[in-house]
N, CA, C and O atoms as CSV, one atom per row, in Angstrom:
chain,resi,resn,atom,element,x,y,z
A,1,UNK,N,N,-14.306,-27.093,14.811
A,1,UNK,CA,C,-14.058,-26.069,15.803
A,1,UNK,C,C,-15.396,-25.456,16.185
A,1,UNK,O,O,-16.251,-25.244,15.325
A,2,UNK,N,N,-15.622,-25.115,17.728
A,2,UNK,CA,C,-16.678,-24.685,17.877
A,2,UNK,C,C,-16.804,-23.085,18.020
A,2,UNK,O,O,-15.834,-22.355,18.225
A,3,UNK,N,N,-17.980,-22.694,17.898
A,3,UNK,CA,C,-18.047,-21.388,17.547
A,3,UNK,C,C,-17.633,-20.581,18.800
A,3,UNK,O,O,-17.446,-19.364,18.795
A,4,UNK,N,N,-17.525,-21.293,19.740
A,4,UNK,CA,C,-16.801,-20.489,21.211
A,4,UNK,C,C,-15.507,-20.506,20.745
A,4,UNK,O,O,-15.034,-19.374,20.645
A,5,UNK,N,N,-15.024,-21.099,20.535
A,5,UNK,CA,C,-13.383,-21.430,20.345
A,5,UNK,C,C,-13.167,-20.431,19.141
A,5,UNK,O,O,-12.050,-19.914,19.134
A,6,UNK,N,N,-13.956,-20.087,18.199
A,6,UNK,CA,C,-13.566,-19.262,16.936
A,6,UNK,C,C,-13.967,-17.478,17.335
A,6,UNK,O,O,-13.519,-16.436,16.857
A,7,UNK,N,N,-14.753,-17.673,18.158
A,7,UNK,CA,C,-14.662,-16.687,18.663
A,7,UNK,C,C,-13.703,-15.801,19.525
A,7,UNK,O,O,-13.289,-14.652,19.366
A,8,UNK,N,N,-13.485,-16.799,20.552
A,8,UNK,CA,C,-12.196,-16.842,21.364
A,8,UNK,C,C,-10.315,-16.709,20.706
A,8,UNK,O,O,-9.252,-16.610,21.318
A,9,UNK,N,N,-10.598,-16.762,19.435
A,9,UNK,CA,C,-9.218,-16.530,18.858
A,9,UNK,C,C,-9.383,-15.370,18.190
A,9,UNK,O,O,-8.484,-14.558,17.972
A,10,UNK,N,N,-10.697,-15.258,17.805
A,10,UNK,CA,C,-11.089,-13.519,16.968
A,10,UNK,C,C,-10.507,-13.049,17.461
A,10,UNK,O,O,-9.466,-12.628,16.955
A,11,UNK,N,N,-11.033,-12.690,19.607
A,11,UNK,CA,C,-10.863,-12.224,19.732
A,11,UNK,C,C,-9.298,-11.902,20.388
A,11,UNK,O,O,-9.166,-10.821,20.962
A,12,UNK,N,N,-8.191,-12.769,20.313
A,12,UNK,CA,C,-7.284,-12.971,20.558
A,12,UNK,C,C,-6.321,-12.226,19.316
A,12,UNK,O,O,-5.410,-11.404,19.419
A,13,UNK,N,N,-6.800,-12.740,18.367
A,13,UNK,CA,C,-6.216,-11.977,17.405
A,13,UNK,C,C,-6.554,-10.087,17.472
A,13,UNK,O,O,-5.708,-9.218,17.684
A,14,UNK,N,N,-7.861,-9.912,17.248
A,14,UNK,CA,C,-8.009,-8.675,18.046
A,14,UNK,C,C,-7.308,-7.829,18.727
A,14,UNK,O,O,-6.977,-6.694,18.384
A,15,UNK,N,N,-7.016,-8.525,19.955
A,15,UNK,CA,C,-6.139,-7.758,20.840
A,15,UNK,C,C,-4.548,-8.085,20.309
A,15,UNK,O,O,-3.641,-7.265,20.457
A,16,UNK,N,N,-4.388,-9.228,19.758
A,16,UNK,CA,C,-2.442,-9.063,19.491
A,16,UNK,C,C,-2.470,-7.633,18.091
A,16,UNK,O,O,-1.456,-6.961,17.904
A,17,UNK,N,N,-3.528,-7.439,17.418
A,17,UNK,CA,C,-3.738,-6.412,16.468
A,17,UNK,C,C,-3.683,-5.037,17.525
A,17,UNK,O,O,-3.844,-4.056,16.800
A,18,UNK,N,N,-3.584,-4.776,18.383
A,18,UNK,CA,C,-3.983,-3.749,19.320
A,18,UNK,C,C,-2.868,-3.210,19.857
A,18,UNK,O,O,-2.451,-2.055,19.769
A,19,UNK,N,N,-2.348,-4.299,20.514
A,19,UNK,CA,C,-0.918,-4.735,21.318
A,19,UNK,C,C,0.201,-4.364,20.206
A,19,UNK,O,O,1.209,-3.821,20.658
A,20,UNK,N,N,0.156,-4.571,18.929
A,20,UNK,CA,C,0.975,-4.558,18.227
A,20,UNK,C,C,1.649,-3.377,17.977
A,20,UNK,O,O,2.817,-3.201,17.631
A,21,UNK,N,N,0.481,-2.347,18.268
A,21,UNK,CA,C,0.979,-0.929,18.226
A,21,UNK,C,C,2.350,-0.264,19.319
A,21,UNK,O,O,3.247,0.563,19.158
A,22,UNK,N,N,1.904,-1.138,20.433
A,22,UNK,CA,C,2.308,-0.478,21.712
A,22,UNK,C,C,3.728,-1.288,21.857
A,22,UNK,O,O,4.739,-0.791,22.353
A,23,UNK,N,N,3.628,-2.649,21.329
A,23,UNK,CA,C,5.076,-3.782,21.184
A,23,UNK,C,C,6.056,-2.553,20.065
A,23,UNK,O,O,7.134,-2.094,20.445
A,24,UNK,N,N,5.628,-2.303,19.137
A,24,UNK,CA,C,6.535,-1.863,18.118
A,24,UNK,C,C,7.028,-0.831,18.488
A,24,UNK,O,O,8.218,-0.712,18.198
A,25,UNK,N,N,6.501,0.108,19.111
A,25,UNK,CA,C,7.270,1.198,19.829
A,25,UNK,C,C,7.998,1.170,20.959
A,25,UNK,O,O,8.662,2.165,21.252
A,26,UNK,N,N,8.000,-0.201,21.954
A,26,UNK,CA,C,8.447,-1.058,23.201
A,26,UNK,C,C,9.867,-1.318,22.449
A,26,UNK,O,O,10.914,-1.106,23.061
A,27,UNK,N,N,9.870,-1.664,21.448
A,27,UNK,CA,C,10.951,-2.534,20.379
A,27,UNK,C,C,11.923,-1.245,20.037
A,27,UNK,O,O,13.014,-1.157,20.601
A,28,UNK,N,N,11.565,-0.435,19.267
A,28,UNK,CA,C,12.196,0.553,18.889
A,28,UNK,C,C,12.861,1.494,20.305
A,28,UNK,O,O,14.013,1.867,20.527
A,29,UNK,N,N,11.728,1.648,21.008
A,29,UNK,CA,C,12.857,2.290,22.606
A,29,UNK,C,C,13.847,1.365,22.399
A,29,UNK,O,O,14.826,1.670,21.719
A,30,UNK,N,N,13.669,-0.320,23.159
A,30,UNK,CA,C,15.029,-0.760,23.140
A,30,UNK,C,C,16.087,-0.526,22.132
A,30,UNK,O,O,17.188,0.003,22.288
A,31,UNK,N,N,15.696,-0.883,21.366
A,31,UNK,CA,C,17.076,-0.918,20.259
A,31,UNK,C,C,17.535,0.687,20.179
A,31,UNK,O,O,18.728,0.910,19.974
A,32,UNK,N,N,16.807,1.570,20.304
A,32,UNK,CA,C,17.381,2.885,20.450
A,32,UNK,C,C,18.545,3.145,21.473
A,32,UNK,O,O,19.601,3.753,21.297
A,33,UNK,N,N,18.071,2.529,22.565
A,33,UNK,CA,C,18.456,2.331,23.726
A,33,UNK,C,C,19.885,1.405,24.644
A,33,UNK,O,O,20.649,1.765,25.540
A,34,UNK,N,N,19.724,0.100,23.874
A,34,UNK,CA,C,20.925,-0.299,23.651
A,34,UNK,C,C,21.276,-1.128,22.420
A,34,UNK,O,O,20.586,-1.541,21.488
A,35,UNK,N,N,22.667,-1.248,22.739
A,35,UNK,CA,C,23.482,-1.857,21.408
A,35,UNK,C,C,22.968,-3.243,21.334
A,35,UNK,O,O,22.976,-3.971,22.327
A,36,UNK,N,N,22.519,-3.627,20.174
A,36,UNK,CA,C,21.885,-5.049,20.408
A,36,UNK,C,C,21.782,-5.485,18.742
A,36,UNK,O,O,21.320,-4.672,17.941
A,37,UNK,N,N,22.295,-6.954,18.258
A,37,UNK,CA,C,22.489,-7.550,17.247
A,37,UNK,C,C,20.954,-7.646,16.619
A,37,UNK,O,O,19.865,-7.762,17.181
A,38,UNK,N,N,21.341,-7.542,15.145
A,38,UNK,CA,C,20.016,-7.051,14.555
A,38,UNK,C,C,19.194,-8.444,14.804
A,38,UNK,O,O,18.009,-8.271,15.091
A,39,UNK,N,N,19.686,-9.920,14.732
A,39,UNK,CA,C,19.067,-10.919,14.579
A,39,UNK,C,C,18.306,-11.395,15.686
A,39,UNK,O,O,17.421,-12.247,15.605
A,40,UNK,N,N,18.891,-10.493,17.298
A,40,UNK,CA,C,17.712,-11.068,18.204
A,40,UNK,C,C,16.686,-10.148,18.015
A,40,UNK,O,O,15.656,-10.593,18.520
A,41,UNK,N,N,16.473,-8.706,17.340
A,41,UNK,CA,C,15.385,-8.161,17.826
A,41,UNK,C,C,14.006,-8.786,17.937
A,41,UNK,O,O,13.019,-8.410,18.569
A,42,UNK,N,N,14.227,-9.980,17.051
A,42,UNK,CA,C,12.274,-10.499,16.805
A,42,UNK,C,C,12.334,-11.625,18.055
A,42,UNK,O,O,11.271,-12.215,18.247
A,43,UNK,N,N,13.362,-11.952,18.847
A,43,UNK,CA,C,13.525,-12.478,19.955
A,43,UNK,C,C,12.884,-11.628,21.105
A,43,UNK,O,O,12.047,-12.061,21.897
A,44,UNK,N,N,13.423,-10.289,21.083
A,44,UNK,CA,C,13.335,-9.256,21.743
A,44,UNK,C,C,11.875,-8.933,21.568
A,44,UNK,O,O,11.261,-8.916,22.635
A,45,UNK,N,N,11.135,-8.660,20.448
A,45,UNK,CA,C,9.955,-8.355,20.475
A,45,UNK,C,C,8.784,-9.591,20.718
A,45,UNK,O,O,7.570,-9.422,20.604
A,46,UNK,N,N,9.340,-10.636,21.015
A,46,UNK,CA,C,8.037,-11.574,21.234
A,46,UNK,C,C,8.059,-11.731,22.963
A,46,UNK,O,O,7.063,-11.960,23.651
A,47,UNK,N,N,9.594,-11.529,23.513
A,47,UNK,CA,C,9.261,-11.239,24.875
A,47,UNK,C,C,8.500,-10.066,25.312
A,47,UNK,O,O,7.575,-10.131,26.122
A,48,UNK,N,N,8.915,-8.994,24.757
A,48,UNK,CA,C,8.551,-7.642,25.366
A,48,UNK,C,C,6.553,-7.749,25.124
A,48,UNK,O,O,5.662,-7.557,25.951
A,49,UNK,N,N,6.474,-8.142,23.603
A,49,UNK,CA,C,4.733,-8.549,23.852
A,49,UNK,C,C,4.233,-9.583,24.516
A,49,UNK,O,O,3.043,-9.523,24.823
A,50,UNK,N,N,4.767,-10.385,24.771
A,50,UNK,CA,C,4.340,-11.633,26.149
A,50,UNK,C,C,3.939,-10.485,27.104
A,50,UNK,O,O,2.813,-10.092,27.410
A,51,UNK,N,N,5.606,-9.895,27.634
A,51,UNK,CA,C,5.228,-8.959,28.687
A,51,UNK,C,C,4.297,-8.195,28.696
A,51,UNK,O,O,3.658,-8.296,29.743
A,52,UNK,N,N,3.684,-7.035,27.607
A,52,UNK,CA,C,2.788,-6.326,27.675
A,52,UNK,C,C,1.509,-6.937,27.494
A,52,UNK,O,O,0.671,-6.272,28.102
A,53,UNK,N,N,1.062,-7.810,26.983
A,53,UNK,CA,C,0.219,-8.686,26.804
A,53,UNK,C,C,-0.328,-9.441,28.235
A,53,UNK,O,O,-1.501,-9.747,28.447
A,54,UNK,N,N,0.508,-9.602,28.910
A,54,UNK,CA,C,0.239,-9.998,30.334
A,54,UNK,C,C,-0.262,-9.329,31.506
A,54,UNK,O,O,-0.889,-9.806,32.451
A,55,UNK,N,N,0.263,-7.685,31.212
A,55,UNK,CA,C,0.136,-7.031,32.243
A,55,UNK,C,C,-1.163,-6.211,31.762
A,55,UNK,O,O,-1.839,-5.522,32.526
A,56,UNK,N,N,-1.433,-6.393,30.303
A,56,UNK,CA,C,-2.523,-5.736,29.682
A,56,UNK,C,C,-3.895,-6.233,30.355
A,56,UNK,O,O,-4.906,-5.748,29.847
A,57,UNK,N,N,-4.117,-7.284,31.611
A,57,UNK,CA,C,-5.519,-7.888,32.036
A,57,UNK,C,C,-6.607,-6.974,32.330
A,57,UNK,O,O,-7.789,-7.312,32.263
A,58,UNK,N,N,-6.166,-5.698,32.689
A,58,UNK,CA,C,-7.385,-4.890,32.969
A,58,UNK,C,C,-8.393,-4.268,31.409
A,58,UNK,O,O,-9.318,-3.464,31.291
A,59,UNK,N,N,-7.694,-5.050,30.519
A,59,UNK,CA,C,-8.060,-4.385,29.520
A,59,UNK,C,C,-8.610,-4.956,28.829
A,59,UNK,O,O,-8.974,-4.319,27.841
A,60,UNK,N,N,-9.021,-6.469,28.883
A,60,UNK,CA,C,-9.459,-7.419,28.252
A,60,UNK,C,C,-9.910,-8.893,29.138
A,60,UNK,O,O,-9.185,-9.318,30.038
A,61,UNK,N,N,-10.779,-9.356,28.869
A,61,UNK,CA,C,-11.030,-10.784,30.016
A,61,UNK,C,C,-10.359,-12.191,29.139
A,61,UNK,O,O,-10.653,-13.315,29.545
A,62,UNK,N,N,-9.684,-12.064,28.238
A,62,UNK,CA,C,-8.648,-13.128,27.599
A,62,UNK,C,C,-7.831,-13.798,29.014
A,62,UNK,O,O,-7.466,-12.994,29.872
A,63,UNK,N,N,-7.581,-15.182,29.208
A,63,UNK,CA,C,-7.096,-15.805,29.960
A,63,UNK,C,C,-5.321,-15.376,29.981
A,63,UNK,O,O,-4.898,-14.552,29.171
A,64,UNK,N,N,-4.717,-15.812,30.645
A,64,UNK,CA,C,-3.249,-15.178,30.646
A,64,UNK,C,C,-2.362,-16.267,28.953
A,64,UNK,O,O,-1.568,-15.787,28.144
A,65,UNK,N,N,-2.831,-17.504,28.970
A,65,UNK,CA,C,-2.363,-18.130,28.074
A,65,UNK,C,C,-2.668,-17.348,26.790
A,65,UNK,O,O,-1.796,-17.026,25.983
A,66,UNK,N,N,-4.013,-17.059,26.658
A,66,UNK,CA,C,-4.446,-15.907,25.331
A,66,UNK,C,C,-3.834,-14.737,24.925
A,66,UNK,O,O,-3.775,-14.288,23.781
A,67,UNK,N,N,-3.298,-14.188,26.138
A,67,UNK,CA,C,-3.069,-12.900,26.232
A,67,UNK,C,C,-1.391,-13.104,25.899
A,67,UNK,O,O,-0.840,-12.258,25.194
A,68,UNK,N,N,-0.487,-14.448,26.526
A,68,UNK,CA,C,0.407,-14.440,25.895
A,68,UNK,C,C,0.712,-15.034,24.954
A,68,UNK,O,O,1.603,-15.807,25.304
A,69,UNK,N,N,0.414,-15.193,23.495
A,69,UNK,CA,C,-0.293,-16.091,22.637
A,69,UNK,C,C,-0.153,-14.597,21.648
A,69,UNK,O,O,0.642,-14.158,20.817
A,70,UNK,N,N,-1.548,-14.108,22.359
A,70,UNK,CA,C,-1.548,-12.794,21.522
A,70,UNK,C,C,-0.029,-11.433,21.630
A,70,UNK,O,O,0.387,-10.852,20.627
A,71,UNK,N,N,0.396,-11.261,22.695
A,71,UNK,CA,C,1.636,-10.864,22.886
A,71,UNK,C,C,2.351,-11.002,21.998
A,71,UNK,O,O,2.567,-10.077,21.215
A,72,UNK,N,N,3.075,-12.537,21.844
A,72,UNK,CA,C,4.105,-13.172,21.108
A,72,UNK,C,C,3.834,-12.692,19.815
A,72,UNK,O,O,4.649,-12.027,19.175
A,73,UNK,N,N,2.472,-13.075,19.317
A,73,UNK,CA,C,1.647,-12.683,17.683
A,73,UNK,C,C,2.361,-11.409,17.415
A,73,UNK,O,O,3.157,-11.262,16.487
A,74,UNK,N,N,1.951,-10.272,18.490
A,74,UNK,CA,C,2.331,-8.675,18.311
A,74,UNK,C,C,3.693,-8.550,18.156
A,74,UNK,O,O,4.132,-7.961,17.168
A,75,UNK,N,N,4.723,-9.208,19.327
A,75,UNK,CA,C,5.922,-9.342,18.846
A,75,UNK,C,C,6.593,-9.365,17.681
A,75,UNK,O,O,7.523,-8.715,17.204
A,76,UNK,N,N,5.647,-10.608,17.192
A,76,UNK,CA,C,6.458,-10.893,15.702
A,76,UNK,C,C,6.424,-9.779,14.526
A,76,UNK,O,O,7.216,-9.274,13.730
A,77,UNK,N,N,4.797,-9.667,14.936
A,77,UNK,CA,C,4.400,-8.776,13.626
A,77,UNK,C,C,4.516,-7.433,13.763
A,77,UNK,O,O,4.212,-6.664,12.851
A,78,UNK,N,N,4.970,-7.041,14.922
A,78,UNK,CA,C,5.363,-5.060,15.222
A,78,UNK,C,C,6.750,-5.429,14.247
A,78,UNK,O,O,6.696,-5.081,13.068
A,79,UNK,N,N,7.736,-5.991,14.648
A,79,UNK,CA,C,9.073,-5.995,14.058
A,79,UNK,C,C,9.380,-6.645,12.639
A,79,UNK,O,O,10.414,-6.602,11.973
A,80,UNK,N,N,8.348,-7.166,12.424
A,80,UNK,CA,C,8.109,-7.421,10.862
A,80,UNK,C,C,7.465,-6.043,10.310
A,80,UNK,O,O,7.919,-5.481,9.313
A,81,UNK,N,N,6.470,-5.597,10.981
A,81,UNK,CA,C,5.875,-4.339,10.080
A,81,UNK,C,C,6.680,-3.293,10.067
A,81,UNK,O,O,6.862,-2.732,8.986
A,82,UNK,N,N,7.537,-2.654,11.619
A,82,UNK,CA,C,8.869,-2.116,11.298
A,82,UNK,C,C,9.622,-2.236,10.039
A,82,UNK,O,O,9.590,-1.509,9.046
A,83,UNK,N,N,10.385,-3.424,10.307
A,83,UNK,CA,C,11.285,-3.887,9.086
A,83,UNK,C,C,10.604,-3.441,7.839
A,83,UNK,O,O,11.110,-2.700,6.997
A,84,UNK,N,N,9.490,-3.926,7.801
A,84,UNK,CA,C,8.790,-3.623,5.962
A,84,UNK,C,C,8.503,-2.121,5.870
A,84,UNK,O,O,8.545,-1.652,4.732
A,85,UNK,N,N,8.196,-1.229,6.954
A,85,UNK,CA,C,7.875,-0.186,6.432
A,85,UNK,C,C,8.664,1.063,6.345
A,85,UNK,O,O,8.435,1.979,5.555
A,86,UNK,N,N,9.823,1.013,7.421
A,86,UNK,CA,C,10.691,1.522,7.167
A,86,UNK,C,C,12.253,1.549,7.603
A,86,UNK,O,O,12.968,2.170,8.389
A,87,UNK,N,N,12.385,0.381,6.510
A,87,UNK,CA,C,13.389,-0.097,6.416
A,87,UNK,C,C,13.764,0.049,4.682
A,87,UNK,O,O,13.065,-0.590,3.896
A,88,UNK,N,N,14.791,0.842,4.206
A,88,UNK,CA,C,14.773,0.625,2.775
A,88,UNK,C,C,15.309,-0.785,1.852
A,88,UNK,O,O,16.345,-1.330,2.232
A,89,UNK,N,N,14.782,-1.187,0.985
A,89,UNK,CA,C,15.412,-2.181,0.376
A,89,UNK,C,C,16.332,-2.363,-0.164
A,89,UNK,O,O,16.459,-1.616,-1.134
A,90,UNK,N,N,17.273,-3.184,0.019
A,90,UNK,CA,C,18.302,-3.380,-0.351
A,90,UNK,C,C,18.403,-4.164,-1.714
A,90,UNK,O,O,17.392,-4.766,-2.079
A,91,UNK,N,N,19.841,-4.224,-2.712
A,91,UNK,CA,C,19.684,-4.646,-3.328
A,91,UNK,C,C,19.156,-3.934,-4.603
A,91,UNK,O,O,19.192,-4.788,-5.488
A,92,UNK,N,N,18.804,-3.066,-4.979
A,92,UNK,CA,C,17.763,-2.461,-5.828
A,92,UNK,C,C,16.071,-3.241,-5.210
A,92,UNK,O,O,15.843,-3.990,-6.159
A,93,UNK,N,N,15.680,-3.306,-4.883
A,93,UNK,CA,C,13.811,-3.157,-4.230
A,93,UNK,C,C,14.011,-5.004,-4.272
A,93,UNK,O,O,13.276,-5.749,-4.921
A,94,UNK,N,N,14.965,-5.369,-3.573
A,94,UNK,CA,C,14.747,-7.332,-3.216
A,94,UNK,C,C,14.369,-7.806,-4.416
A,94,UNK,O,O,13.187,-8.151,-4.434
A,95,UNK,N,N,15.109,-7.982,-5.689
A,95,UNK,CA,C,15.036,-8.621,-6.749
A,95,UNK,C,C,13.878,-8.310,-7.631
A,95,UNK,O,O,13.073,-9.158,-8.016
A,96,UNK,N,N,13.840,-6.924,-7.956
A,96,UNK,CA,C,12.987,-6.224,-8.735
A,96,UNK,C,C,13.584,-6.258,-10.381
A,96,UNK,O,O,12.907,-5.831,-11.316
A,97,UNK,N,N,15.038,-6.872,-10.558
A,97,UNK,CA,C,15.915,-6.444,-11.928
A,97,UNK,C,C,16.012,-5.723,-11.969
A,97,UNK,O,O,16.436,-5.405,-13.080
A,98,UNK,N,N,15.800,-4.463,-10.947
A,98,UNK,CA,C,17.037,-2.909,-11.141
A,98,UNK,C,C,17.816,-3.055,-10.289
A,98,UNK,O,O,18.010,-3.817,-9.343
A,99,UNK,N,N,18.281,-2.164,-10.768
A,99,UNK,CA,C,19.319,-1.268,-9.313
A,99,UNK,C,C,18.767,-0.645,-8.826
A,99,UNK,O,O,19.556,-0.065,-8.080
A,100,UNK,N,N,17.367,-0.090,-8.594
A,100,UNK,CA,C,17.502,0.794,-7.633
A,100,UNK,C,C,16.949,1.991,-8.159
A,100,UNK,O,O,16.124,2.627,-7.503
A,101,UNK,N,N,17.362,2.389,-9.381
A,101,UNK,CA,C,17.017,3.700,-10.049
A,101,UNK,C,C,16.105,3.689,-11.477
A,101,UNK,O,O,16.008,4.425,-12.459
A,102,UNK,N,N,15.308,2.037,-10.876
A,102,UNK,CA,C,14.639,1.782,-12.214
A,102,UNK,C,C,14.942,1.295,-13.459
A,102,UNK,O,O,14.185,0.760,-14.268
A,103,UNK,N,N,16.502,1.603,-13.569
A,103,UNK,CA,C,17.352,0.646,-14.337
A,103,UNK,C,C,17.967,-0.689,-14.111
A,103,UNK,O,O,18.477,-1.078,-13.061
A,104,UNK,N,N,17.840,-1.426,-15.378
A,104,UNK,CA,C,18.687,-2.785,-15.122
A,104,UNK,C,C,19.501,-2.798,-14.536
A,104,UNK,O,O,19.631,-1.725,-13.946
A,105,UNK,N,N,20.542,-3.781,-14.232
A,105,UNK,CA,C,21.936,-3.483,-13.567
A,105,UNK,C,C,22.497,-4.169,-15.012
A,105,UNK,O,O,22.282,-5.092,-15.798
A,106,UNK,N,N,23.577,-2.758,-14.702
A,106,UNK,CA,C,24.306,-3.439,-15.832
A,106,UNK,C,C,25.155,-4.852,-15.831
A,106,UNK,O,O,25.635,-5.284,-14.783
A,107,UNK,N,N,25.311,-5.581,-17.172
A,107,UNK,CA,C,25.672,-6.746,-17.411
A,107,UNK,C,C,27.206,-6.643,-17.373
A,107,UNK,O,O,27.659,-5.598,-17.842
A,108,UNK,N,N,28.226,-7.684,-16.823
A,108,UNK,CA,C,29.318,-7.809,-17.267
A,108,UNK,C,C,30.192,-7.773,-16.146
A,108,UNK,O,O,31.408,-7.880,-16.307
């Protein structure tokens, strides 16, 4: 890979790190907004960062393919970082061997 090309995704990554802020709160209006099944939201958020990612050109000289590339990236990862940060775990903490309250679950 050449050092243009590694550069060129830095900075792609860069901006979907940027974008990501502005997708995750794009995400959360909708779903606030309307009734919508939990399993498309990461559907929902890789369009909505395409979209913002696209219209974002004054803000970056990334080609439109980059920019939706980086979009999609933000998509994924606003509604993944949502989900992980506040979202509580279920289960007792996703297979920690408690319940929940630091204790085992009881046997039987």
């Amino acid at each position: 890979m050449s050092c243009m090309d590694q550069d060129m995704l830095t900075r792609m990554l860069a901006f979907s790190s940027m974008l990501s802020v502005f997708v995750m709160a794009a995400v959360q209006l909708v779903k606030i907004s309307f009734p919508l099944p939990k399993k498309r939201i990461p559907l929902i958020g890789v369009f909505l960062g395409m979209l913002i990612g696209a219209v974002a050109y004054p803000f970056t000289d990334l080609t439109l393919v980059l920019r939706l590339w980086a979009g999609a990236l933000s998509g994924l990862s606003a509604t993944g970082l949502f989900e992980a940060a506040f979202n509580k775990p279920r289960n007792g903490g996703g297979g920690s061997g408690t319940n929940g309250d630091g204790q085992p679950p009881a046997s039987g």
